[in-house]
N, C-alpha and C positions, 0 to 999 in steps of 0.2 A: 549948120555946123561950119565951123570956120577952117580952114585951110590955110596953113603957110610954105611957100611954093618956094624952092630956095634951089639955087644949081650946087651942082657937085662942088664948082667948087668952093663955095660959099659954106658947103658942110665942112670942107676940110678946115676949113679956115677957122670955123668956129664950132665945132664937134660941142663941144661940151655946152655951149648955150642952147643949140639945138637937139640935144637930148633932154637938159635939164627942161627943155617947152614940151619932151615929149611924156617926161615923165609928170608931168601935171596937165593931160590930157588934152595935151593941144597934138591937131593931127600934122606933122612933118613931111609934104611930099619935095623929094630930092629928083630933079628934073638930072637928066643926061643926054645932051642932043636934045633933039628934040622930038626923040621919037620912042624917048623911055622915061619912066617914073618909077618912083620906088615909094611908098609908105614909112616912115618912122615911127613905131608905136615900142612900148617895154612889152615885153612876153612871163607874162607870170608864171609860178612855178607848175602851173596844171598844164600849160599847155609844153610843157616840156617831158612831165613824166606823169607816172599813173598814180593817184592820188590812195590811200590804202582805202577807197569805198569805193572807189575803181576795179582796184584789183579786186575786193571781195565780188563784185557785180559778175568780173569775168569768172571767179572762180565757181562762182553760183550758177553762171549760163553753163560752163561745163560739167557738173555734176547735173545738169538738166540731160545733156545733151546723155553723156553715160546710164543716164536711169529712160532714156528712151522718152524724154518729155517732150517731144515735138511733135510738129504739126510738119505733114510731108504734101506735096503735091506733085498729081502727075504733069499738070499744065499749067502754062501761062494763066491762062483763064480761070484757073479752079482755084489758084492764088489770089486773083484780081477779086472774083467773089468773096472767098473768106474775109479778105481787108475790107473787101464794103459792106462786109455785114457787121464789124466791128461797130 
């Protein structure tokens, strides 16, 4: 994957060309100093809020939780077996 490395202030400068690279999948790192970087990518609408088969998911894990549908452990250990008997 290809990378375009560009200093801060090369983003101000040209904001808009360097979004419109990010919104067609090219990856944007915006250097500062030399001892920071940043990523430029667009953020789609899921990762901003709960999608409504989200919300049903969680609504569903809490009516579990209320009818007593879980699994309880006393230890570390007694957990770690459950999972590795999965």
């Amino acid at each position: 994957m290809r990378f375009i490395e560009i200093t801060s202030s090369d983003f101000r400068k040209q904001q808009r060309h360097y979004f419109e690279l990010a919104d067609k999948g090219e990856k944007v790192v915006i250097t500062r100093g030399t001892k920071q970087a940043y990523l430029l990518e667009p953020v789609s609408k899921d990762d901003l809020y709960f999608t409504p088969e989200m919300i049903q998911q969680i609504k569903g894990a809490q009516q579990e939780i209320k009818e007593r549908k879980v699994t309880s452990f006393n230890s570390i250990d007694e957990m770690n077996k459950f999972f590795d008997s999965l």
